[in-house]
N, C-alpha and C positions, 0 to 999 in steps of 0.2 A: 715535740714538734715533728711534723712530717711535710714533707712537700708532694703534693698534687699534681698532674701536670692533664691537663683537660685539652685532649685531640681536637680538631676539628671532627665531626663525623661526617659521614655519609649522608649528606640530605636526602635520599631517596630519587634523586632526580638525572641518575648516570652521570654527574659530573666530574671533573677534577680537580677543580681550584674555582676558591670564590673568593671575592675581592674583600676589605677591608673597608665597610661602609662609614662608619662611626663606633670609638667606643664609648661606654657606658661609666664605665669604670679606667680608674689611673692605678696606677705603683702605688702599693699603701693605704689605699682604700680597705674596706671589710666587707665582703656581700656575704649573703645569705642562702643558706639553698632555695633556686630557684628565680631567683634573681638576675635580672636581664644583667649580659655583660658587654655584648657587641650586636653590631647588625652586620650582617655579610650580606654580600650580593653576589646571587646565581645569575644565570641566562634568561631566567624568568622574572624573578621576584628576590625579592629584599627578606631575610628569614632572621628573627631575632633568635640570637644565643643566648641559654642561660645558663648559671653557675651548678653543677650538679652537686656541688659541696659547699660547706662555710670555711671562712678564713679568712688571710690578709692575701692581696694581688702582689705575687713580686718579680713577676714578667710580663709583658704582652710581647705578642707574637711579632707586630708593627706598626707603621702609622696607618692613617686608613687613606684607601689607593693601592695596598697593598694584593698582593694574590700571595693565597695562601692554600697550599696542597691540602686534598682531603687524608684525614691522618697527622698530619702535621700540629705540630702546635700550638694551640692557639693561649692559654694562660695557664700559668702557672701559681697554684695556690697554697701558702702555708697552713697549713690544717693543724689543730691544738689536738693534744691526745687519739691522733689516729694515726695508722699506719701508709707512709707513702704507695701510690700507685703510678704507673704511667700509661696505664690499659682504663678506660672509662667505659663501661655499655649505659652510654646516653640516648635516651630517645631521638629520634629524629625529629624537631620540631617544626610546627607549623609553619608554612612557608604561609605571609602575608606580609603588606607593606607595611612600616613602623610607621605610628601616627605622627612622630618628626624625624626626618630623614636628616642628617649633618652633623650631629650631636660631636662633632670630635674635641678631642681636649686640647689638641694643639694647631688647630685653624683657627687664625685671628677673627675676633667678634667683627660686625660691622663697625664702622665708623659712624656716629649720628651726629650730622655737622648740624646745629642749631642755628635757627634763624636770629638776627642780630634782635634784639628786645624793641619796643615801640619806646620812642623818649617819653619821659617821666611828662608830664604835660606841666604846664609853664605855673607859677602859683601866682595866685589871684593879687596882686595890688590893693586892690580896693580898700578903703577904713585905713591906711596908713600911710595918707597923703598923696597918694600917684594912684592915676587910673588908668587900665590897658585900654591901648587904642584900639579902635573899632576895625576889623579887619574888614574889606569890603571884596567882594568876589562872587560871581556867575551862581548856580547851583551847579552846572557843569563843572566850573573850576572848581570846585568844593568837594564833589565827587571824588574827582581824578585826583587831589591832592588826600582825601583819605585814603585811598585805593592804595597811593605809595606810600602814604605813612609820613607825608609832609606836614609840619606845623605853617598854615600860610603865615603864621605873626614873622616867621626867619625872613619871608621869601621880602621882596624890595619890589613893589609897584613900579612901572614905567609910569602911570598917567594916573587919575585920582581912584583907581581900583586894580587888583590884580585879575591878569589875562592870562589864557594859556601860552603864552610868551613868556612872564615873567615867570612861569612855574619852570615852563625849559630849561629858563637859562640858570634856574637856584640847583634844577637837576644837574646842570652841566657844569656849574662854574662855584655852587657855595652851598652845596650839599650838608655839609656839615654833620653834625651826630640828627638833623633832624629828619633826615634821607633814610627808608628801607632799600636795600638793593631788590630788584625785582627778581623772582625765581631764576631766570637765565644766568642770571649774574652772578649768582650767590654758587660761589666755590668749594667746592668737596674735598678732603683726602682723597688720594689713590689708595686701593688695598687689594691682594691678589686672593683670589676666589679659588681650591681646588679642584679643579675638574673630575669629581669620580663619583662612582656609586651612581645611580638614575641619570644624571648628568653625562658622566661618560658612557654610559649604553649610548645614552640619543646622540652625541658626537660619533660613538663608533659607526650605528648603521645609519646616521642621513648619510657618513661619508659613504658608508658601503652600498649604499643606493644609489646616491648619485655614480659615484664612481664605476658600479658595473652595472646599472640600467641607462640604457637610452632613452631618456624623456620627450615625448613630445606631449604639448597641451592645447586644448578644445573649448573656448569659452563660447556660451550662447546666450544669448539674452530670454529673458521669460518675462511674458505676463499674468503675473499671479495677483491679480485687482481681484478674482472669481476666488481663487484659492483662498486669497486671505477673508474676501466677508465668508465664504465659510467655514472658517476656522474660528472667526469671533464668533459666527453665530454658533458652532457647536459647543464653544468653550460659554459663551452666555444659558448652556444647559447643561453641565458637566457635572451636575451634582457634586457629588466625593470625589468625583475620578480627578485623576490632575490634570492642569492645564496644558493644553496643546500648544507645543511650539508649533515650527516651521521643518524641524527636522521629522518626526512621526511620519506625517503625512510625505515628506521626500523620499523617506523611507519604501511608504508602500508605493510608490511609483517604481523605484528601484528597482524591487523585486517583480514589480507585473512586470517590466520589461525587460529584465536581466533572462528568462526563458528564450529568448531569441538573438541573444549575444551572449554565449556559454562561455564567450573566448575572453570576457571580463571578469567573470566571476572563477577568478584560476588562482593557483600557484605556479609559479617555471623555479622548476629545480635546475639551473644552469650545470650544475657540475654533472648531474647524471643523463641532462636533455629531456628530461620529462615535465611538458605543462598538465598540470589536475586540472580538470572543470571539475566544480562542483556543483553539485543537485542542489543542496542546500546553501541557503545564505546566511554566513556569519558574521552580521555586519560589525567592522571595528568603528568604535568615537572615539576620534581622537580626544583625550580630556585634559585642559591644564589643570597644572596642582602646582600648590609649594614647592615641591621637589622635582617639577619638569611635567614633561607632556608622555601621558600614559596612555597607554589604546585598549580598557576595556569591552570586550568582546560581547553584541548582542547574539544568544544563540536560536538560530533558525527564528531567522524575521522574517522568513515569508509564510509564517504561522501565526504569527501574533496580527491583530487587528493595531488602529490606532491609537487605542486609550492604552492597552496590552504594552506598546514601542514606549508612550511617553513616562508610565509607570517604570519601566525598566532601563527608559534613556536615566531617568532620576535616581533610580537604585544605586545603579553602576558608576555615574558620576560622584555620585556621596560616598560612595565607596573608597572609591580610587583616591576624593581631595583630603580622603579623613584617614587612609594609608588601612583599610581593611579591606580590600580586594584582593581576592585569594590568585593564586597563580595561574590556574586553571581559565579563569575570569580576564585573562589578558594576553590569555596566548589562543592561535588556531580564528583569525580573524582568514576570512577568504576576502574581502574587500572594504575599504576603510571609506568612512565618511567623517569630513574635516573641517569643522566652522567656526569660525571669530565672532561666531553672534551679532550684534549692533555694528561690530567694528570690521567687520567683513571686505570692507573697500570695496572698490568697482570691478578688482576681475585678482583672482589670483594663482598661480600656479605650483601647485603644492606637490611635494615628494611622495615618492611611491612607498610605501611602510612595507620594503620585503622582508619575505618571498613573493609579495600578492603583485599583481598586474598593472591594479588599478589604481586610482584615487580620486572621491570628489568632492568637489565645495561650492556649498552656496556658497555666496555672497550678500552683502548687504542690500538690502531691500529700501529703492529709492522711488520718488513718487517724483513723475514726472508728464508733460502734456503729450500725447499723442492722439496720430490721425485714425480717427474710425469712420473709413468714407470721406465724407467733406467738413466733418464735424471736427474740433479739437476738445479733447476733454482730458480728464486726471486717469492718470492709472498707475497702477504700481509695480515695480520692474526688477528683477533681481537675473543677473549675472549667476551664472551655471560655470562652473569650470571642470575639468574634467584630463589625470593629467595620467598617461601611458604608458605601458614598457612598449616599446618600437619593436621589440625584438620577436615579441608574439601578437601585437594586435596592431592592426590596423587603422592610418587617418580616417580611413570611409567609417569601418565597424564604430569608430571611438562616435565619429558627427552621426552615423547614424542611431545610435545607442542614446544621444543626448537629445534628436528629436524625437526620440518614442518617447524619452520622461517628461519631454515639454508640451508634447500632445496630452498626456494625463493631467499635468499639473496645469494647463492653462483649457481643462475640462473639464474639474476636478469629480465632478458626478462620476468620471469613469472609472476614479480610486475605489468607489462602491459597488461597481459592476461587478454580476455574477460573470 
């Protein structure tokens, strides 16, 4: 018997300590060489470890949430007929995101509170002497008492049929086992959630954004009735290519007018006093995933056309929700764009993803009547928000920035101009 004792190594990335994501393996287990043992988390990216030897596990390093020095160690392995070491030249592995993030052995499972069962339904009388009486009720009332999972035969008529009255008061007063509680009602376990790994990244920098940028925010309204029939009608000719969203196209607005407000498309390094403009645009989407909100980077999109953005919006997304998005692919954003899709709401004021400047979000796209002249007709209207560091840019620059994009998009021919 020998004992193993496998370092953390040197991910390649100038670090000194990575966290304790999830482990793979417990005390007493047996892995294999090569065999995933833990995920650690860098400042970039989530990197799976694996076992450089075979054996039984008979340390870990800690729980996960932990920081663990590079060098340091991380597991300890009983190895059969080989000689102990405590020096490993392990490669440095692929920094990518693990396709499930939380894997740990000692954070409690969720709680699955189950909904109470529907009553067994009532058995028929009939053929042995008693017959059920006729229940008589609205199709309204009939609805609303399947809906809750009511047997009306429980519920007690006021007058020669049941009313949405007598349903209330069987709800309020004689419920009984023939009652579902309605979602609202229906009560859960508490259970405490660990904060770490992806999760505590996005808790450390919303704080460090809010807490050392000065926000101010810029909402516009747009009409994009023009935008969108040409968006159906391109996507009703798109052959292979993929479907156009709504972002593609804001995209190329973006970048035609971000040439004339360099002061958006930046980084402010506050400790040294240096704001970067950049030439190029690297625009961040924001992505949700299972394991939190990721900012996959599109690089230099004011090179790509629109089918080019929406190809790539879809690459990077599937990437990032399916934990294969490489390191590289999520860092070095110059300006981020932020959307809730459908759910968008009417205006919203989103955090600055530093070091960058900027940030922006459509919003939900509402159809509503407005005046053209004397005439009222439909159009369709989507909320622009748009939210600042105060520290380098400007209210005028931020409103004048968002009517250059609202000229384009509610022009959209001018997305195609030479």
């Amino acid at each position: 018997m020998a004992l193993f004792t496998f370092r953390l190594p040197d991910i390649g990335e100038g670090i000194a300590e990575a966290e304790i994501v999830g482990w793979h393996v417990k005390v007493g287990d047996r892995v294999e060489e090569d065999q995933p043992i833990a995920d650690m988390m860098t400042d970039k990216a989530t990197v799976e470890m694996e076992s450089p030897v075979a054996g039984v596990v008979v340390r870990l390093a800690g729980e996960p949430g932990q920081m663990i020095a590079i060098g340091s160690m991380l597991v300890e392995i009983e190895m059969e007929g080989a000689e102990a070491s405590s020096e490993v030249e392990a490669a440095a592995p692929t920094a990518s995101l693990p396709e499930r993030e939380g894997r740990e052995e000692d954070e409690p499972a969720p709680v699955v509170v189950e909904e109470p069962a529907a009553p067994a339904p009532t058995p028929s009388l009939e053929g042995k002497g008693e017959k059920r009486a006729e229940v008589l009720a609205s199709p309204a009332v009939r609805a609303r008492a399947k809906e809750l999972g009511v047997d009306l035969a429980q519920v007690k008529p006021s007058g020669d049929h049941i009313r949405h009255s007598d349903l209330d008061a069987f709800l309020l007063y004689g419920a009984g086992q023939g009652y579902r509680p309605a979602g609202p009602s229906a009560k859960r376990a508490d259970e405490e959630v660990k904060v770490i790994g992806l999760r505590r990244r996005i808790a450390e920098n919303m704080a460090a954004s809010k807490r050392a940028i000065p926000h101010f925010s810029y909402v516009e309204e747009i009409d994009v009735t023009a935008l969108e029939e040409m968006r159906e009608q391109l996507n009703a000719h798109r052959g292979e290519r993929p479907k156009l969203t709504m972002l593609p196209l804001l995209i190329v607005a973006i970048c035609r007018a971000l040439p004339d407000f360099p002061m958006l498309n930046a980084r402010y390094d506050d400790e040294a006093g240096v704001v970067t403009r950049y030439g190029a645009v690297h625009m961040g989407m924001a992505t949700q995933t299972d394991a939190g909100l990721m900012v996959p980077v599109i690089r230099d999109a004011q090179d790509r056309n629109v089918w080019q953005l929406a190809a790539e919006i879809r690459r990077l997304a599937e990437a990032a929700r399916t934990g294969r998005a490489k390191s590289e692919e999520l860092s070095g954003s110059t300006l981020t764009l932020t959307s809730l899709g459908p759910l968008g709401g009417v205006a919203t004021t989103p955090v600055i993803n530093r070091p960058e400047v900027a940030i922006i979000g459509p919003n939900r796209i509402i159809e509503r009547p407005v005046f053209r002249g004397r005439e009222v007709v439909p159009a369709r209207l989507m909320n622009l928000s748009i939210s600042c560091d105060h520290r380098v840019v400007d209210g005028w620059d931020a409103a004048s920035f968002v009517q250059a994009v609202r000229k384009l998009l509610e022009t959209p021919v001018l997305l195609f101009a030479d």
